[in-house]
Kinemage of the C-alpha trace (Angstrom):
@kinemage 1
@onewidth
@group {chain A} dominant
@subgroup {mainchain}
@vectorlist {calphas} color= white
{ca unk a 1} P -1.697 -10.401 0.488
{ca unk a 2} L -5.389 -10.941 1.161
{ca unk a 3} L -5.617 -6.836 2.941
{ca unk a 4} L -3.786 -5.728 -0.034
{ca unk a 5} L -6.241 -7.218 -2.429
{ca unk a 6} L -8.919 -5.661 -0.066
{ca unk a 7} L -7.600 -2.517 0.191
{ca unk a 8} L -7.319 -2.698 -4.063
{ca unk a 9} L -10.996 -3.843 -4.416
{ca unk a 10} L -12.078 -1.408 -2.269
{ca unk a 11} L -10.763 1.352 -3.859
{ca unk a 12} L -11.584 -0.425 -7.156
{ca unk a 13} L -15.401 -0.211 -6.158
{ca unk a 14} L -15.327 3.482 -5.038
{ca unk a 15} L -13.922 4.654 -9.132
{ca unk a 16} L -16.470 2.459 -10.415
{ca unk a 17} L -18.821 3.885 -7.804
{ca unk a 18} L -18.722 7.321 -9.223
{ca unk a 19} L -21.688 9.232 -10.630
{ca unk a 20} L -23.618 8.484 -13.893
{ca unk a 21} L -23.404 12.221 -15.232
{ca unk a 22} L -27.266 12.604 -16.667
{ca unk a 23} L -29.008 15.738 -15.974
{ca unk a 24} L -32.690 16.107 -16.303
{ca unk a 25} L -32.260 18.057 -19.592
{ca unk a 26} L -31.066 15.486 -21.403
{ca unk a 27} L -32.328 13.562 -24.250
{ca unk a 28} L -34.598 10.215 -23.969
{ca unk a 29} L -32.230 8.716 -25.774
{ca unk a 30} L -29.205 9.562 -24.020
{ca unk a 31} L -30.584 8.825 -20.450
{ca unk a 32} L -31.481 5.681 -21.445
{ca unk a 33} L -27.940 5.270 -22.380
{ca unk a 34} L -26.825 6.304 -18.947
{ca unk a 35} L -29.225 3.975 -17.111
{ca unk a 36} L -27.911 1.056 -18.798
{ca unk a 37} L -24.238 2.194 -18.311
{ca unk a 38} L -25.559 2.577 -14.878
{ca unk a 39} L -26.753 -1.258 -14.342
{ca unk a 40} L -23.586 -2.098 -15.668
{ca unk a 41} L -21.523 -0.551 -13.039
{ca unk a 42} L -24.429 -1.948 -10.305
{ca unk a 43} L -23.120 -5.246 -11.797
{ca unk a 44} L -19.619 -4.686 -11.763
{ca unk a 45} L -19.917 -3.005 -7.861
{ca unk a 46} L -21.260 -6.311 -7.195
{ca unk a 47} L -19.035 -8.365 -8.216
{ca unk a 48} L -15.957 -6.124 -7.297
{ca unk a 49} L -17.774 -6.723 -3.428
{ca unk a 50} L -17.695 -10.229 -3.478
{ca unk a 51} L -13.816 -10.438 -4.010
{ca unk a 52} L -13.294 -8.133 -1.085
{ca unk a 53} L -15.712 -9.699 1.082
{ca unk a 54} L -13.878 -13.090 0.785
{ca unk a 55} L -10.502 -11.059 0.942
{ca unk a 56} L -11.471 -10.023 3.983
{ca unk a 57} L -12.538 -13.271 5.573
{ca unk a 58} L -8.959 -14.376 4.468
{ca unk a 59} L -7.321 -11.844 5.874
{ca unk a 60} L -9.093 -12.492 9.105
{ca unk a 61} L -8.639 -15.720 9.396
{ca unk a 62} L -4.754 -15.340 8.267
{ca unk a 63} L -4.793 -12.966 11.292
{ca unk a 64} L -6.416 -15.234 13.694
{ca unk a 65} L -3.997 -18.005 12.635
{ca unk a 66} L -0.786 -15.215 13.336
{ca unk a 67} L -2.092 -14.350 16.370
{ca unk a 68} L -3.188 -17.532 17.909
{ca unk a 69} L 0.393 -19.231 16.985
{ca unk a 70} L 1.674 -22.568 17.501
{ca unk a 71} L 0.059 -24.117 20.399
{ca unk a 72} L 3.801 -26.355 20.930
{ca unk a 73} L 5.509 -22.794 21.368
{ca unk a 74} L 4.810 -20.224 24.101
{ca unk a 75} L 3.643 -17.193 23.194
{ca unk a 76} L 6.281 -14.142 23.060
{ca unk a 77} L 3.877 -11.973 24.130
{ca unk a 78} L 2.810 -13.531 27.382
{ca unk a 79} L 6.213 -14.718 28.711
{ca unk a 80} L 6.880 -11.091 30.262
{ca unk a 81} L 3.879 -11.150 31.978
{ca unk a 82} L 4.243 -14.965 33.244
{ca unk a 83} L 7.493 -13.844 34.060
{ca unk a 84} L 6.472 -10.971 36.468
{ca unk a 85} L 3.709 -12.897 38.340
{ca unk a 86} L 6.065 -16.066 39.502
């Protein structure tokens, strides 16, 4: 769940990433409007980062946990090769 939400914010933060649109021609007024629609997104891109930094760490961890397993059970994985060096 945690690399889907990743995955999702990440892609979430590259829409809102997208250009402001102003050109140099433009009005006072109007870039003025952009730049504050711009500080907005900076805002939002922040925010939208912080959830998929912390999904990450919890999908990390999740994976750690998985891979490490239960200390009372032997690993699947390493049975073949304690198997072949008897």
């Amino acid at each position: 769940m945690a690399g889907i939400v990743f995955v999702l914010a990440l892609l979430a933060e590259s829409v809102v990433a997208t250009g402001i649109g102003l050109t140099r021609q433009e009005s006072a007024a109007t870039i003025a409007r952009g730049l504050h629609a711009h500080e907005g997104r900076m805002i939002a891109i922040a925010c939208i980062s912080i959830v998929y930094a912390v999904a990450f760490a919890v999908y990390l961890w999740k994976l750690y946990v998985l891979l490490r397993g239960d200390p009372a059970r032997p690993n699947d994985l390493s049975m073949p090769f304690d198997a072949a060096h008897r």
